[in-house]
C-alpha positions as CSV (number, residue, x, y, z in Angstrom):
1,X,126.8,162.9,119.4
2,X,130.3,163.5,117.6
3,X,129.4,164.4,113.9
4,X,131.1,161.4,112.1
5,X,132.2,161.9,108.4
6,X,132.1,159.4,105.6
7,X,134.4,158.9,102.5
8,X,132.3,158.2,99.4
9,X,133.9,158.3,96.1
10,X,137.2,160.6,97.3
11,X,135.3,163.4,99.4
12,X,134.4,163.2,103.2
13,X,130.9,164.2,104.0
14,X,128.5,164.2,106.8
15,X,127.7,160.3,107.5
16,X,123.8,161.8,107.7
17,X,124.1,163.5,104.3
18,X,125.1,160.1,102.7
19,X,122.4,159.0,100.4
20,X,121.4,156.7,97.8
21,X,118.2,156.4,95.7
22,X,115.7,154.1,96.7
23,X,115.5,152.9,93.0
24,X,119.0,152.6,92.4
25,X,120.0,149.2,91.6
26,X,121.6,148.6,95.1
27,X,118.7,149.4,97.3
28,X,116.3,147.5,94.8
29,X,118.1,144.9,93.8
30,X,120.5,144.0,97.0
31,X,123.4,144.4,94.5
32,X,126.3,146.1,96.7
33,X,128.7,144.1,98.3
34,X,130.4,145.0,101.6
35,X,133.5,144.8,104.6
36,X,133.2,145.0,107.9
37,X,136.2,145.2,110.0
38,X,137.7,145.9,113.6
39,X,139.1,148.6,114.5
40,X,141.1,147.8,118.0
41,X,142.8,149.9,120.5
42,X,145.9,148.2,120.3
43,X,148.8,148.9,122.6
44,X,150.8,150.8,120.1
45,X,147.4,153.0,119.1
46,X,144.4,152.0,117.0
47,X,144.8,149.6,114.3
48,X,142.9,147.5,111.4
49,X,142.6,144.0,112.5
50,X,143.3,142.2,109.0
51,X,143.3,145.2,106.9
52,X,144.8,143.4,103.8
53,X,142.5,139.8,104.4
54,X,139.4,142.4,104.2
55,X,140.2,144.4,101.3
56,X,141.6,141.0,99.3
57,X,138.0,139.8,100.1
58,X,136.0,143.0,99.2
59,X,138.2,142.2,96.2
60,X,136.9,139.2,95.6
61,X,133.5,139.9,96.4
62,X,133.6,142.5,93.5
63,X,135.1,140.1,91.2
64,X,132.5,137.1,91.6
65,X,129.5,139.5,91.4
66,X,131.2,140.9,87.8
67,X,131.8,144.5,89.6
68,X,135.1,146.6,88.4
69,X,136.0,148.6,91.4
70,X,136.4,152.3,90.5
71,X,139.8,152.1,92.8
72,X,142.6,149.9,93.8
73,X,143.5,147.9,96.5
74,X,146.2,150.7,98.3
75,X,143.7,153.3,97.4
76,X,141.0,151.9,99.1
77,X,143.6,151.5,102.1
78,X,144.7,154.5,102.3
79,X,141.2,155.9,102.1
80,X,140.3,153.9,104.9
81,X,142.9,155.1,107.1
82,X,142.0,158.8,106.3
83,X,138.7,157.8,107.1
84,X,139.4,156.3,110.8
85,X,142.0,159.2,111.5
86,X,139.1,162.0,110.4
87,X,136.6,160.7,113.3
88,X,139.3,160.0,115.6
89,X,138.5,156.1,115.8
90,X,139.7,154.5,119.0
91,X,137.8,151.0,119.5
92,X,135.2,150.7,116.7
93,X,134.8,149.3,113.3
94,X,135.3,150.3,109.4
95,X,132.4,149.4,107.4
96,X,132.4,149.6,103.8
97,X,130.3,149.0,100.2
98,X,130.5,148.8,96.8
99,X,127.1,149.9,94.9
100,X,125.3,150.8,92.4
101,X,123.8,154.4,92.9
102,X,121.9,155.1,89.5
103,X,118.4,154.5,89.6
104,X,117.8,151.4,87.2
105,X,114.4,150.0,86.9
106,X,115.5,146.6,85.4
107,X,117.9,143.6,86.2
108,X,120.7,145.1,84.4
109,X,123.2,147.3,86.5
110,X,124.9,150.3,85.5
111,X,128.7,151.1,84.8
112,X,128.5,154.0,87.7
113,X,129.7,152.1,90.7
114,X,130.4,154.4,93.9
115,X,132.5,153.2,97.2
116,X,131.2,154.6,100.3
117,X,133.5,153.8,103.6
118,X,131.9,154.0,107.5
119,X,134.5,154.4,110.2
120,X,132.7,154.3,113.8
121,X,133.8,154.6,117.5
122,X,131.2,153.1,119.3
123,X,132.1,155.6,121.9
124,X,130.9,157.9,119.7
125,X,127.8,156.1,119.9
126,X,127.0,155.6,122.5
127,X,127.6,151.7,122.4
128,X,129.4,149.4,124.5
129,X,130.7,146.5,123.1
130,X,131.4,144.5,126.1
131,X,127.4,144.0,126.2
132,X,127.4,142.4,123.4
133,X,130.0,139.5,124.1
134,X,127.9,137.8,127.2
135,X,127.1,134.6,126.6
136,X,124.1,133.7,124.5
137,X,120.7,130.9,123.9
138,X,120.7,129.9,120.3
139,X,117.6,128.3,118.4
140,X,118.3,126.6,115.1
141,X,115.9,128.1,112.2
142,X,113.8,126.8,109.9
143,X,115.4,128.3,107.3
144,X,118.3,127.1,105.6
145,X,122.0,128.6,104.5
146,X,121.9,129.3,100.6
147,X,123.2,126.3,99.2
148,X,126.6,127.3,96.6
149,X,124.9,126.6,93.3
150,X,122.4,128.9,94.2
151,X,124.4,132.1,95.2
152,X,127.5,133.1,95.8
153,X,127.9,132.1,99.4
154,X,132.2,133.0,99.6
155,X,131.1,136.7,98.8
156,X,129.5,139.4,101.1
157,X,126.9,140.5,99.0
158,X,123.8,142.5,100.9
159,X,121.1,140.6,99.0
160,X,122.4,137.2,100.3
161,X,122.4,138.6,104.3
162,X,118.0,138.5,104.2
163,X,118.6,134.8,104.5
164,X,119.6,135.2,107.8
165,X,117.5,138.1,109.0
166,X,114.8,136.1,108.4
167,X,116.1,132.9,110.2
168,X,117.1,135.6,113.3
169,X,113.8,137.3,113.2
170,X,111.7,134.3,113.6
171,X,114.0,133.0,116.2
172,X,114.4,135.9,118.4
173,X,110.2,135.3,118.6
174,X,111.1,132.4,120.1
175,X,112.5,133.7,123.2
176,X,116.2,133.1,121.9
177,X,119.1,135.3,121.7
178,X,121.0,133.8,118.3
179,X,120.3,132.0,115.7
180,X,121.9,128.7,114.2
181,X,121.3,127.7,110.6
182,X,121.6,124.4,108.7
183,X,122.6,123.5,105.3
184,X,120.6,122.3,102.9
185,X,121.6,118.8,103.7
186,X,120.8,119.3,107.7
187,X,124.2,120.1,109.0
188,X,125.0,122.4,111.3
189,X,126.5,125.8,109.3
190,X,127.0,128.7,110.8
191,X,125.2,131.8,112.7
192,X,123.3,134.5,110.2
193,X,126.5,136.6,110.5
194,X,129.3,134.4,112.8
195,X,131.0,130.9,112.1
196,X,130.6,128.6,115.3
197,X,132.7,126.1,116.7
198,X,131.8,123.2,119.2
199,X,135.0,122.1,122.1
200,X,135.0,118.4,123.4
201,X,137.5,117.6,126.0
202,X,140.8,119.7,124.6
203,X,139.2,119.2,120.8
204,X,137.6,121.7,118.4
205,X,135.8,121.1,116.0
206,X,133.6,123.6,113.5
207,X,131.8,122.8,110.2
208,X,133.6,122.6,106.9
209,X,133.2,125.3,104.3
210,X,131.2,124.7,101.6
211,X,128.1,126.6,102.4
212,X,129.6,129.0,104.9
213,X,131.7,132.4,104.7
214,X,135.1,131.3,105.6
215,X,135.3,133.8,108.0
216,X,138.4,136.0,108.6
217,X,138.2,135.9,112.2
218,X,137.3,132.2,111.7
219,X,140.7,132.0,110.7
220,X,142.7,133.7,113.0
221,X,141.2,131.9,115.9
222,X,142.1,128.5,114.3
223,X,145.5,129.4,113.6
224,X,145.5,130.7,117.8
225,X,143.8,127.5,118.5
226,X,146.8,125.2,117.1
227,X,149.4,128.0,118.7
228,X,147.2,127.3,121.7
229,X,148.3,123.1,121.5
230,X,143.6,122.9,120.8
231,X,144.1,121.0,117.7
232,X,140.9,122.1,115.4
233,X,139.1,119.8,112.7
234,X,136.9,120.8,110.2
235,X,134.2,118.1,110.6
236,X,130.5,117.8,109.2
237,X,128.1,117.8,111.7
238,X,124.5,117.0,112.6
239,X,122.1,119.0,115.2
240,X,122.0,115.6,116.9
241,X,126.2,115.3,117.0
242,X,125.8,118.6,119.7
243,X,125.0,116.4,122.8
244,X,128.8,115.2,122.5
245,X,130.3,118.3,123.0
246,X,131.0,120.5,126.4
247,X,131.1,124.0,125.1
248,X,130.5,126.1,122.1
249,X,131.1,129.7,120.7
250,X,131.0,132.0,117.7
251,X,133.6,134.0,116.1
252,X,132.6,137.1,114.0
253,X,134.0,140.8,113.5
254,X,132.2,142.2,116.3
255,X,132.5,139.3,119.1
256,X,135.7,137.0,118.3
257,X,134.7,134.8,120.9
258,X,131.2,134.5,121.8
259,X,130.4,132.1,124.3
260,X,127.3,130.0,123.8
261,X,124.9,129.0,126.7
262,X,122.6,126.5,125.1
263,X,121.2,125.6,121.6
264,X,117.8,124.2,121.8
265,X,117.8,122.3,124.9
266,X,121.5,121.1,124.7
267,X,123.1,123.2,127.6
268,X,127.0,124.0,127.7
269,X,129.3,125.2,130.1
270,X,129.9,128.9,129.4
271,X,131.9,130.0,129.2
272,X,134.1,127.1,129.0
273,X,137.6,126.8,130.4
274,X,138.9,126.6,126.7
275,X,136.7,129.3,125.1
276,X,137.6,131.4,128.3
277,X,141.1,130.7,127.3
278,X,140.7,131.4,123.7
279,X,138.8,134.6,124.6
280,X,141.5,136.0,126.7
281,X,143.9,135.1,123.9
282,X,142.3,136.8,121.3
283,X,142.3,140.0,123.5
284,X,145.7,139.7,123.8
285,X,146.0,139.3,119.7
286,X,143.5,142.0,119.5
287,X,145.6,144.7,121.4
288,X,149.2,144.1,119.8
289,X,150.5,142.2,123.0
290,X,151.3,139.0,121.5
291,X,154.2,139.4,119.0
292,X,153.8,136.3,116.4
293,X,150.5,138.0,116.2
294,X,151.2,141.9,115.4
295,X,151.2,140.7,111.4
296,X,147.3,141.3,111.5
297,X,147.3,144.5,113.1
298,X,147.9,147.6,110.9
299,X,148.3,151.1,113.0
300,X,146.0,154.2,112.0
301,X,148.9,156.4,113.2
């Protein structure tokens, strides 16, 4: 395997010689926040897929978790694309956290904060990422999506992401592929790390915000959706609203468009003619083709 090399506080090491302590306040305490972002081989060469939506948001995660980043905003750009041009990033994805290394043995962080930044080819390792964007059987988990007053849903804070390991790990002992979570009033909110959407006739529809991540990529495929002439509606909706719809899909970093086969025992068509569409679409937004669409890319050169 290709050594791959890390950026962590200005220097590039070895991404096996990055550590942290287990008693730092990040590891113990779930404290670091996070990006994760595609990196796309675009027509024109490998780019960023919303390089400046990700940083605003690791920007914003830092301020609602009280956290003054030791860097700005074109620093942490420019240390990003340093980072994807070092292992020669093709088709992959930039991952990147904000943390607390010092060991702290109370609730109370530190002033130290580091910034460690992943850039991956999953040629590199050994991954294909076509495999992962087949269509997939979804159970809805007993456990719920944290409710806002609770914590800070809007951010991308590590500690918040056990809610939904542990709603995917029960299901996946269920026989099924993906997980679906609830709110805490019983509507439908989103996958443990993907927003979902639900098509009936030329009509989408996905749940409204409150108690999900307004995803990036969530974004972007509404605004292709209304390009498309598939008006979208943010709508509240109830596990037993599904059995009106024809198809449905996620959206997430990884798989823009993930068709969905069944949830439960409701079964859709998958992949859809419009999620089919969409898919193809976003390919096309993905890899620079699409002009009115080139906004969101931003070249590694």
């Amino acid at each position: 395997m290709k050594t791959i090399m890390a950026w962590i506080d200005g220097d590039f090491i070895k991404c096996t010689d990055a550590k942290v302590p287990i008693l730092s306040h990040s590891f113990s305490r779930a404290s670091a926040i996070f990006e994760v972002m595609a990196i796309t081989p675009a027509k024109k060469g490998p780019a960023f897929f919303c390089l400046d939506e990700h940083v605003d948001r690791f920007f914003y995660s830092a301020e609602r978790t009280y956290m003054p980043l030791p860097l700005d905003k074109e620093q942490l750009k420019q240390a990003l694309m340093a980072c994807a041009r070092l292992n020669s990033v093709q088709n992959g994805l930039a991952k990147f956290y904000a943390y607390y290394p010092d060991i702290e043995l109370g609730t109370n962080a530190s002033d130290h904060i580091s910034v460690a930044i992943f850039c991956l080819d999953y040629a590199h390792l050994g991954l294909n990422p076509e495999r992962s964007c087949k269509p997939v059987s979804v159970g809805i988990s007993q456990y719920r999506k944290l409710h806002p007053d609770t914590a800070e849903v809007h951010a991308k804070i590590v500690g918040n992401y056990v809610n939904g390991f542990l709603a995917k790990a029960e299901i996946r002992r269920k026989g099924f592929d993906e997980v679906l979570m609830l709110d805490t009033t019983g509507h439908v909110a989103e996958g443990p790390t993907s927003n979902i959407f639900f098509v009936t006739g030329s009509n989408v529809h996905t749940p409204t915000k409150e108690n999900v991540l307004p995803g990036i990529t969530r974004r972007i495929i509404m605004e292709v959706l209304g390009e498309m002439g598939y008006p979208e509606k943010e709508t509240r909706i109830l596990p037993e609203d599904m059995k009106r719809y024809d198809e449905a899909f996620f959206s997430g970093t990884l798989n823009p468009v993930q068709p969905i086969s069944n949830i439960e025992d409701k079964v859709f068509k998958f992949p859809g003619p419009i999620t089919t569409e969409l898919k193809n679409r976003m390919h096309e937004v993905l890899t620079g083709e699409l002009p009115q669409y080139e906004k969101f890319l931003t070249y590694v050169g």
